[in-house]
Residue frames as qw, qx, qy, qz and C-alpha x, y, z in Angstrom:
[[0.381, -0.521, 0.352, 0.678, 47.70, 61.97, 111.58],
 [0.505, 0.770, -0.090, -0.380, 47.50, 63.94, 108.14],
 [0.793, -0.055, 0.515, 0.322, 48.98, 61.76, 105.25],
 [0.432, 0.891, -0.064, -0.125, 49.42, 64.84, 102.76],
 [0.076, -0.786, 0.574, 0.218, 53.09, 64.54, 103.46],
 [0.291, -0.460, 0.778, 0.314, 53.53, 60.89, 102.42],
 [0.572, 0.676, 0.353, -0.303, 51.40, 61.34, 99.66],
 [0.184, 0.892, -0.320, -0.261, 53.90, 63.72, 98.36],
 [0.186, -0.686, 0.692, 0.129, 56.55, 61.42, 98.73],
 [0.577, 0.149, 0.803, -0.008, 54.77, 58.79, 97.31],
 [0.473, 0.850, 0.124, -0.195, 53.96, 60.78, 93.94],
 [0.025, -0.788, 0.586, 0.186, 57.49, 61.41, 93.73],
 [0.432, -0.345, 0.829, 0.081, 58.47, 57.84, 93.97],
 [0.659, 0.509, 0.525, -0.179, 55.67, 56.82, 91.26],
 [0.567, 0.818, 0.084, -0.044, 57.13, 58.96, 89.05],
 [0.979, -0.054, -0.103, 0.165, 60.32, 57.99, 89.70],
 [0.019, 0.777, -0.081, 0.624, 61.93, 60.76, 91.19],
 [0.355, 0.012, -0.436, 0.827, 63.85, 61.77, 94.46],
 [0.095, -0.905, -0.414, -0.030, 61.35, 64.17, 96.67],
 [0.064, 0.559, -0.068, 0.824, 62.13, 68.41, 96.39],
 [0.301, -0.790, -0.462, 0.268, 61.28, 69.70, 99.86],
 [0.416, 0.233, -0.039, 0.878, 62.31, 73.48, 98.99],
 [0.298, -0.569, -0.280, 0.714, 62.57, 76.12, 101.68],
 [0.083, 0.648, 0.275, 0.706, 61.71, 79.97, 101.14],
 [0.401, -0.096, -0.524, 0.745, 61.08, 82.96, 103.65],
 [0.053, 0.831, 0.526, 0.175, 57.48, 83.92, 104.42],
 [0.178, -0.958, -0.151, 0.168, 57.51, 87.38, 104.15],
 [0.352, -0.524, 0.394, 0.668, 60.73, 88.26, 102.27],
 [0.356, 0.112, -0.235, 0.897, 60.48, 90.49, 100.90],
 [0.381, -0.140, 0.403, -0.820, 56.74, 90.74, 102.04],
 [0.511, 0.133, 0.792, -0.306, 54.14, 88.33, 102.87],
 [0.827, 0.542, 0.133, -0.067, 52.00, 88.53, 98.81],
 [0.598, 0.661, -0.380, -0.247, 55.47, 88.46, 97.36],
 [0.148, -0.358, 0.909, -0.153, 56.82, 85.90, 99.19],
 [0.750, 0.196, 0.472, -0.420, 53.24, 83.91, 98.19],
 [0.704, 0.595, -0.336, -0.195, 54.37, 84.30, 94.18],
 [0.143, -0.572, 0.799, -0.119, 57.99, 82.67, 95.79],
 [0.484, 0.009, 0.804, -0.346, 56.33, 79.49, 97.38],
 [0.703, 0.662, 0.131, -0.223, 54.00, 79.42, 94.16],
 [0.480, 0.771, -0.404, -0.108, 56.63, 79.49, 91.88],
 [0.178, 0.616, -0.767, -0.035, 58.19, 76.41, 93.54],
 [0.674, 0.074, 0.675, -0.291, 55.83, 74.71, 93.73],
 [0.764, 0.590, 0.155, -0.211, 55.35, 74.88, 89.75],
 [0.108, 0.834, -0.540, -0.031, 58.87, 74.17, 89.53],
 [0.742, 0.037, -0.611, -0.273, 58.42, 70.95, 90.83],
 [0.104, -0.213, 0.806, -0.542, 59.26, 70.99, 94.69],
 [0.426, -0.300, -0.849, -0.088, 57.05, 68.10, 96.41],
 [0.481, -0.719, -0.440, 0.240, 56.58, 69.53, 99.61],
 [0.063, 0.797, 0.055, 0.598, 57.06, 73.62, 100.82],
 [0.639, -0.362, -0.491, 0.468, 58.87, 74.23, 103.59],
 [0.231, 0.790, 0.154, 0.547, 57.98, 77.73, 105.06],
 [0.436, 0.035, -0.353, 0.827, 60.31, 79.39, 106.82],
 [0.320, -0.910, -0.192, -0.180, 59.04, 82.05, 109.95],
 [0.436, 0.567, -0.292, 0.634, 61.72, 84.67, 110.70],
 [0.787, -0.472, -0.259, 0.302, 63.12, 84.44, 114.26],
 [0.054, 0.975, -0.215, -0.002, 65.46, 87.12, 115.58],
 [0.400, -0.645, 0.651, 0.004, 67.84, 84.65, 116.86],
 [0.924, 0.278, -0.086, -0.250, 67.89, 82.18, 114.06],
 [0.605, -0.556, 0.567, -0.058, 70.90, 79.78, 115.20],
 [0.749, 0.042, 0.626, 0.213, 70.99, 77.37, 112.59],
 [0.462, 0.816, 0.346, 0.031, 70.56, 79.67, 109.87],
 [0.585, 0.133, 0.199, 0.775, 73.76, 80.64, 107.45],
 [0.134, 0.441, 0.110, -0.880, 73.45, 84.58, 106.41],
 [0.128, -0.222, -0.764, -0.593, 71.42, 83.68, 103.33],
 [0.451, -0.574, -0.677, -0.088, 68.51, 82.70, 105.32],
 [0.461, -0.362, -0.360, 0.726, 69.84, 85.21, 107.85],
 [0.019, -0.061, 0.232, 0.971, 69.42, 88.04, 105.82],
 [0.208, -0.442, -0.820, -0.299, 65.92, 86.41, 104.65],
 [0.372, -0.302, -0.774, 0.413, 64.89, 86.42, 108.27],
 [0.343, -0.369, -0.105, 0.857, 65.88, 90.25, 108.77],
 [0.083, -0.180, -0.522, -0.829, 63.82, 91.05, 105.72],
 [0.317, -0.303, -0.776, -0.453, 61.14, 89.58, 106.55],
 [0.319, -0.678, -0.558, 0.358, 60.49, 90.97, 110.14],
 [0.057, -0.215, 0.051, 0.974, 61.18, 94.32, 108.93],
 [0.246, -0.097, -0.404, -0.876, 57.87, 93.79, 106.74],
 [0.520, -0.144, 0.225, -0.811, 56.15, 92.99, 109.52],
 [0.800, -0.052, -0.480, -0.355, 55.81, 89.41, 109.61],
 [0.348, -0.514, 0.519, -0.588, 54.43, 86.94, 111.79],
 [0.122, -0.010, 0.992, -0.021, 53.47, 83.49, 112.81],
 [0.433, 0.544, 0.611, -0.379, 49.89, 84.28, 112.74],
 [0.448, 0.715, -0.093, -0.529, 50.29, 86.48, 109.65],
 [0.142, 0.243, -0.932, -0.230, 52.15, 83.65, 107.72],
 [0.183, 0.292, 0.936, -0.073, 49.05, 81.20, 108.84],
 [0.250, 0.674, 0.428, -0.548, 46.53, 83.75, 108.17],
 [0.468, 0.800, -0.102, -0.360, 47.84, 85.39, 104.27],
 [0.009, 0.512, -0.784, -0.351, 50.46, 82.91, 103.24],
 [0.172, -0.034, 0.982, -0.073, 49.41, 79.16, 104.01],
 [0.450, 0.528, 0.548, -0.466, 45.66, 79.87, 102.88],
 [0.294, 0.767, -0.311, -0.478, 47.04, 82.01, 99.66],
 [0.113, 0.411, -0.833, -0.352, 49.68, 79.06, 98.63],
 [0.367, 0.190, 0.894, -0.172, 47.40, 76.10, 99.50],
 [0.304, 0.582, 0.266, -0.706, 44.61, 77.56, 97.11],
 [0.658, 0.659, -0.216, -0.294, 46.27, 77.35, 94.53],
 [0.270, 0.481, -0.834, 0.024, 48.80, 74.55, 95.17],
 [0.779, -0.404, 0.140, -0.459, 46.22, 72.00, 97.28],
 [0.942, 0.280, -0.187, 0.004, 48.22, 69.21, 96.66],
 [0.565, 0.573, -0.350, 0.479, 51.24, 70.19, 97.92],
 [0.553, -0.759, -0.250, 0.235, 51.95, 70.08, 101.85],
 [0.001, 0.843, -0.044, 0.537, 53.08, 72.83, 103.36],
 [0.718, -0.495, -0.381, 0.308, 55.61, 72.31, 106.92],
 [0.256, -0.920, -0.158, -0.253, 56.21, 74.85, 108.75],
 [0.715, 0.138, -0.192, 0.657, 60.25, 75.56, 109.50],
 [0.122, 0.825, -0.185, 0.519, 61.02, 78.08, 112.52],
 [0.390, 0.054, -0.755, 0.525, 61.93, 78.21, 116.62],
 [0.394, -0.300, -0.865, 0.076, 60.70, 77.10, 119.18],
 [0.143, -0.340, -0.276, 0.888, 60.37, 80.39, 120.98],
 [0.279, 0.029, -0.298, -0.913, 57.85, 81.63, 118.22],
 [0.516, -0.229, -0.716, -0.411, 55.43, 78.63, 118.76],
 [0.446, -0.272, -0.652, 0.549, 55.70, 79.18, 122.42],
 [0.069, -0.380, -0.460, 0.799, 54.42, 82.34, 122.38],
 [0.578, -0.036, -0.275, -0.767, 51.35, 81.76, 120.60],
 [0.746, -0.200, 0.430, -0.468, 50.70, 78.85, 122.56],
 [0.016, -0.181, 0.919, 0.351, 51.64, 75.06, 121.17],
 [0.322, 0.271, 0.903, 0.084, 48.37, 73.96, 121.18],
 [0.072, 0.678, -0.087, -0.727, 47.30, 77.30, 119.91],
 [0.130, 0.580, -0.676, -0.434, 49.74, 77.15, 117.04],
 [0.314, 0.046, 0.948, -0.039, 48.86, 73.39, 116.53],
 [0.266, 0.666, 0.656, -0.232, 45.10, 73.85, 115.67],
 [0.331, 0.769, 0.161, -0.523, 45.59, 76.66, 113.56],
 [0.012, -0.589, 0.658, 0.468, 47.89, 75.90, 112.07],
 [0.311, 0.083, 0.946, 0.043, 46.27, 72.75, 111.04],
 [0.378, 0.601, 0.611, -0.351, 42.91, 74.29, 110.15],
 [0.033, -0.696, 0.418, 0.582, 45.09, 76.27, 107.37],
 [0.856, 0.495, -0.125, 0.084, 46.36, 73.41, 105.87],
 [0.075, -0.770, 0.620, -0.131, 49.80, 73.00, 107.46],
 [0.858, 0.193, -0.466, -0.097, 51.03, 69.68, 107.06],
 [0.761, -0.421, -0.385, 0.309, 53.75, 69.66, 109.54],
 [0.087, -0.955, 0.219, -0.180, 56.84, 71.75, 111.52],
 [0.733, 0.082, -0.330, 0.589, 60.40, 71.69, 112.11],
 [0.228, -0.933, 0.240, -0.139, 62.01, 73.46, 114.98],
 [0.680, 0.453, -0.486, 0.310, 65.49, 73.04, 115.04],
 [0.033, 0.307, -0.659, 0.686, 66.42, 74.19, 118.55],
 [0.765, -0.357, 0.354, -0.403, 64.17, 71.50, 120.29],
 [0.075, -0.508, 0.849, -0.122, 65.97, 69.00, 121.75],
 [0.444, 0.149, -0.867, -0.171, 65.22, 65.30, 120.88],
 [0.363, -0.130, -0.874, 0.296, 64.88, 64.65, 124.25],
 [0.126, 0.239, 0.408, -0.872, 62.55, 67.17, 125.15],
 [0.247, 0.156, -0.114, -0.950, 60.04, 66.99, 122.75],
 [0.107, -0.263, -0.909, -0.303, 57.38, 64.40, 123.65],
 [0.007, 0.613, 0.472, -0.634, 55.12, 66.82, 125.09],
 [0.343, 0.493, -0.096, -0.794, 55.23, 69.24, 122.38],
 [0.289, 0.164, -0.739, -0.585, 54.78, 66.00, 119.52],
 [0.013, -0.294, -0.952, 0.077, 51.83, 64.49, 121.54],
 [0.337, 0.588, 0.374, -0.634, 50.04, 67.80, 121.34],
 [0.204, 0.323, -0.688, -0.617, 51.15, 67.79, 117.38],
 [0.010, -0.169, -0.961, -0.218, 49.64, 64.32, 117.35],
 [0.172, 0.550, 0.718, -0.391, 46.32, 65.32, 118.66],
 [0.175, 0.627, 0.050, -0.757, 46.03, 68.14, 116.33],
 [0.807, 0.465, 0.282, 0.231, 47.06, 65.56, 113.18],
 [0.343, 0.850, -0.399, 0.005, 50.02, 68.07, 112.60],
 [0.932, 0.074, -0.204, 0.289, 53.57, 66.06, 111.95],
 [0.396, -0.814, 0.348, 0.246, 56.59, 66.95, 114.25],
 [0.889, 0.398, -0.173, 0.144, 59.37, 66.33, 111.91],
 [0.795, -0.568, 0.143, 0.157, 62.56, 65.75, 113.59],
 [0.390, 0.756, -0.501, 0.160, 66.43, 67.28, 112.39],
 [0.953, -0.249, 0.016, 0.170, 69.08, 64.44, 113.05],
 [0.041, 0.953, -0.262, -0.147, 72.75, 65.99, 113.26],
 [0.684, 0.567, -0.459, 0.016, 75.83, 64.86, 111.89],
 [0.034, -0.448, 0.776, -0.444, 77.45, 64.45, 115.42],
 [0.834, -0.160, 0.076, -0.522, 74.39, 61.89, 116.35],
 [0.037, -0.305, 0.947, 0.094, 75.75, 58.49, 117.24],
 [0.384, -0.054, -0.713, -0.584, 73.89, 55.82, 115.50],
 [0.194, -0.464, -0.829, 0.247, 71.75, 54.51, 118.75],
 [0.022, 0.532, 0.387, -0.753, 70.62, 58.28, 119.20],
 [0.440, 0.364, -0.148, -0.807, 69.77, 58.80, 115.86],
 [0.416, -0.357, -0.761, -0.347, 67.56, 55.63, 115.28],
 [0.072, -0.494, -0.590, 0.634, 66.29, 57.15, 118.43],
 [0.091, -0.330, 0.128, 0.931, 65.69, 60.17, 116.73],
 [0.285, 0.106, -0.779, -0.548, 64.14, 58.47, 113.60],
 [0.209, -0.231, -0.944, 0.108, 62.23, 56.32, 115.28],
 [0.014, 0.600, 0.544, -0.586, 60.00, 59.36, 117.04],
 [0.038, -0.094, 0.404, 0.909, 59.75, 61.10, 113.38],
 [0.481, 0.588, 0.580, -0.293, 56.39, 62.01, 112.07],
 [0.183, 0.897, -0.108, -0.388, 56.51, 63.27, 108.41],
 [0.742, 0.553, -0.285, 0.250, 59.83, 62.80, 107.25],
 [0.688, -0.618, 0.015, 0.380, 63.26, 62.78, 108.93],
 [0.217, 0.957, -0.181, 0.071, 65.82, 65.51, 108.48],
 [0.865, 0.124, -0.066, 0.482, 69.09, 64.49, 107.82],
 [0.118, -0.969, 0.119, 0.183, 71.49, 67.56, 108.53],
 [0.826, 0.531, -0.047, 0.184, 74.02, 67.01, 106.03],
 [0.550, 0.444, -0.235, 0.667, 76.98, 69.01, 107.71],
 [0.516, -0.417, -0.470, 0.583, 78.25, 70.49, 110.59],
 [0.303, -0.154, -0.039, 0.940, 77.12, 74.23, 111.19],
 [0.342, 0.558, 0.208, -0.727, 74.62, 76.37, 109.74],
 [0.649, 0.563, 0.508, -0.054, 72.48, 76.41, 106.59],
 [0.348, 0.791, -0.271, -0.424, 73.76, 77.43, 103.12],
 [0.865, 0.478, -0.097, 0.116, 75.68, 76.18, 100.15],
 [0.443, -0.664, 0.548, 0.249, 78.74, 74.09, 99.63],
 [0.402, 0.626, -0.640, -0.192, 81.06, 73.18, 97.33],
 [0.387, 0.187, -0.875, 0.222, 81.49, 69.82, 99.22],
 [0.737, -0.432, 0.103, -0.510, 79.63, 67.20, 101.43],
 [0.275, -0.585, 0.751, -0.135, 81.16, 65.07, 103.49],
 [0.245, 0.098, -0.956, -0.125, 81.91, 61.07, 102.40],
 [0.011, -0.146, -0.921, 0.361, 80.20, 59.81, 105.37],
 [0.372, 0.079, 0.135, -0.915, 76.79, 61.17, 104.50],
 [0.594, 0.102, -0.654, -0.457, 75.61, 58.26, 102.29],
 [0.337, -0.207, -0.855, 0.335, 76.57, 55.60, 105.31],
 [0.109, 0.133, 0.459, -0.872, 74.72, 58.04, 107.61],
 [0.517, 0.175, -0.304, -0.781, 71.19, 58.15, 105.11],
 [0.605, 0.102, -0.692, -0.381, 71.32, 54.74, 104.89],
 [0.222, -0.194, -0.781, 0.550, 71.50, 53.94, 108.20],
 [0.415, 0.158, 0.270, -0.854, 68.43, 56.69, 109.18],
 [0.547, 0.122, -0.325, -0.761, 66.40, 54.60, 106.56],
 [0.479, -0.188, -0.857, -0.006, 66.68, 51.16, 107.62],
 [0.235, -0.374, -0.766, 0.466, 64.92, 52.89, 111.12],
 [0.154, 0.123, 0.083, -0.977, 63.16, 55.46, 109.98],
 [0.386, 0.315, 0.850, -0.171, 59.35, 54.73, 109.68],
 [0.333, 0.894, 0.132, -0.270, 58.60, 57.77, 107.56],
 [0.740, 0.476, -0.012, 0.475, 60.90, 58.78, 104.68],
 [0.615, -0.557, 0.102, 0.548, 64.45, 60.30, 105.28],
 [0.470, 0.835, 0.126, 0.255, 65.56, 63.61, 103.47],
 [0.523, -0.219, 0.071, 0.821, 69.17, 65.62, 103.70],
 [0.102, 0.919, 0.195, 0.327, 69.51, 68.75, 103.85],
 [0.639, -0.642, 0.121, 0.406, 71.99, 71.54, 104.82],
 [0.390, -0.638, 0.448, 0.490, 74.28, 72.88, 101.90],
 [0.438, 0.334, 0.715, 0.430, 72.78, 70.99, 98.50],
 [0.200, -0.619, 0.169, 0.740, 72.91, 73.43, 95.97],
 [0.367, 0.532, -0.333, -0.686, 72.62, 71.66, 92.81],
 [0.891, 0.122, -0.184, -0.397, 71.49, 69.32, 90.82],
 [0.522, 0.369, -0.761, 0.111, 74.61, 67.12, 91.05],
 [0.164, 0.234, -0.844, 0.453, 74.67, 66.91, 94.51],
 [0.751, -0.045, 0.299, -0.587, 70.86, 66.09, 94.64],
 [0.806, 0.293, -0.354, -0.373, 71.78, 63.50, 92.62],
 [0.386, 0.487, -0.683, 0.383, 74.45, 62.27, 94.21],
 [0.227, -0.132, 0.516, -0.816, 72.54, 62.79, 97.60],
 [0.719, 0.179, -0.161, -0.652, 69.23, 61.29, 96.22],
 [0.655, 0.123, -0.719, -0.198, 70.66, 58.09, 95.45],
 [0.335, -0.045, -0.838, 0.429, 71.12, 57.26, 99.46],
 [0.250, 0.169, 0.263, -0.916, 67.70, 59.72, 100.24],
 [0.321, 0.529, 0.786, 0.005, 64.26, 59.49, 99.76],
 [0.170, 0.942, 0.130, 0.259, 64.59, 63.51, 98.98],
 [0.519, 0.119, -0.097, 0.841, 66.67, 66.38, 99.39],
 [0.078, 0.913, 0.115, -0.384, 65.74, 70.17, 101.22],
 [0.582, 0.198, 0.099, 0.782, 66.99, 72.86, 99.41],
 [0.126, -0.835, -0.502, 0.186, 66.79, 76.17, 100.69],
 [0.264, -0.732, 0.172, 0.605, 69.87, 79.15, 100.45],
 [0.412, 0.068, 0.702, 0.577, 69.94, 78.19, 97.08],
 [0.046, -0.747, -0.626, -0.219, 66.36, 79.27, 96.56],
 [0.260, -0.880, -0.230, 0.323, 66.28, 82.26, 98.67],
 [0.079, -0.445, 0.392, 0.801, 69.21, 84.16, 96.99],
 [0.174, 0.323, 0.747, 0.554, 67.56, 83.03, 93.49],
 [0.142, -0.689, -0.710, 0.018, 64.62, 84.53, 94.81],
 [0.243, -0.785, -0.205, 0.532, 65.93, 87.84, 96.36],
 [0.365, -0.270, 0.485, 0.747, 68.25, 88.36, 93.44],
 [0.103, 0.140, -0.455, -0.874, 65.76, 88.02, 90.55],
 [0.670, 0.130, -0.037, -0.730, 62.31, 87.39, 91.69],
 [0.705, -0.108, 0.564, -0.417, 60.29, 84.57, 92.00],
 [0.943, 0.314, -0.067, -0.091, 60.73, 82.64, 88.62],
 [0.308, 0.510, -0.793, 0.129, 64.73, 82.44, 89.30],
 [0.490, -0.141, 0.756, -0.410, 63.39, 80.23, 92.68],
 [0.809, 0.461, 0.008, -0.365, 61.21, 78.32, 89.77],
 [0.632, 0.675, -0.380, 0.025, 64.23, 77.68, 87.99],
 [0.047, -0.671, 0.651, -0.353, 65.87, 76.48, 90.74],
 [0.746, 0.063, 0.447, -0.489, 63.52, 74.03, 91.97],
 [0.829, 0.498, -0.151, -0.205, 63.90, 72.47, 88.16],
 [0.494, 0.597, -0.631, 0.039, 66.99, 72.29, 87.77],
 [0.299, -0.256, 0.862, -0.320, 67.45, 70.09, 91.58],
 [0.826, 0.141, 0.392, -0.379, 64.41, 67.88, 90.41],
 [0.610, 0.598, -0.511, -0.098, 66.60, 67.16, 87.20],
 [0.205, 0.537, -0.786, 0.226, 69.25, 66.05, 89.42],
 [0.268, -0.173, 0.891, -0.322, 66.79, 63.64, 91.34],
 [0.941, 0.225, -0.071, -0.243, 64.75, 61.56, 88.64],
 [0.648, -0.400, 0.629, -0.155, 66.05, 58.26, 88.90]]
């Protein structure tokens, strides 16, 4: 298994710091300017890239990311073309940084899982989230992951009761995803009390580190969020920064949450 990812998270902690995992949408608004994107938050200070692959049906995904999505298959992106002109492009010049791979399950299916596995690996992919596989379905697709050295990383939901998510945790490679709130991705004004108890609980069974995500927005509430986390995603935050005014507002974004999670 590839240890790029808790490298990262070990760098962070050295330097006493909360890990960034921040999200983006290959290919929005095309595949080289969506490289400058991913670049540009990485020199912002995110720990680990999380690159989104646009899905027609994207289910978990607020309209931020929605819109992304919609961009980004209009210019012709793809799973292969994301492994092939992104993940080669950002790695290059960001080696250090892992790179996990955030789409559904339906797109890695039809390039094949062990396919998708192996190339994706041979890239430099670090790991993958798919949200819409089920817990319980997915030791088949994380024993072909293992063989390839790529990490499944596993999304725990807020509605999990606490025996299913230290299940959950317990089969994590990578990192565990916290899902911070009920519903789709984007920003909120509010996160719910019970998140902290929840965090802390994933960590005392999680073997890999535990991040939240889902709605964090800003520095406060990385901070806030940080203190019961090993990291924070941030993604709808980034992506409007990004669409709005170009790849150094995503830069700027990326700071300001790392502000909110030095320790």
């Amino acid at each position: 298994m590839s240890t790029e990812i808790a490298d990262a998270f070990a760098r962070a902690k050295a330097r006493g710091e909360g890990a960034l995992v921040a999200y983006a949408m290959a290919g929005d608004p095309d595949l080289p300017r969506s490289v400058e994107v991913f670049c540009a938050m990485a020199e912002g200070g995110a720990d680990i890239l999380e690159v989104g692959v646009p899905f027609s049906d994207h289910i978990s995904d607020g309209p931020v990311i929605q819109g992304a999505s919609e961009r980004a298959l209009k210019s012709g992106t793809t799973l292969l073309r994301v492994l092939d002109e992104v993940v080669p492009a950002v790695r290059a010049r960001f080696p250090q940084v892992p790179l996990v791979v955030m789409t559904y399950l339906n797109v890695v299916m039809a390039l094949g899982e062990e396919r998708y596995a192996k190339l994706a690996r041979e890239r430099g992919v670090s790991g993958t989230i798919l949200p819409d596989l089920p817990p319980d379905e997915s030791d088949e697709l994380r024993a072909i992951f293992d063989a390839a050295g790529m990490n499944l990383v596993p999304l725990c939901a807020p509605t999990s009761p606490p025996a299913r998510a230290e299940m959950i945790a317990s089969q994590a490679r990578g990192f565990t995803y916290a899902v911070s709130v009920m519903g789709v991705t984007g920003m909120r004004t509010e996160l719910p009390a019970s998140l902290s108890e929840r965090l802390e609980l994933l960590r005392k069974v999680s073997p890999v580190p535990v991040v939240a995500g889902f709605g964090i927005a800003t520095a406060e509430q990385a901070r806030v969020v940080g203190a019961h986390a090993d990291g924070v995603v941030v993604g709808s935050a980034i992506v409007r920064a990004a669409h709005t005014d170009g790849p150094a507002a995503a830069r700027q974004v990326c700071e300001e949450i790392k502000r909110g999670l030095k320790r």
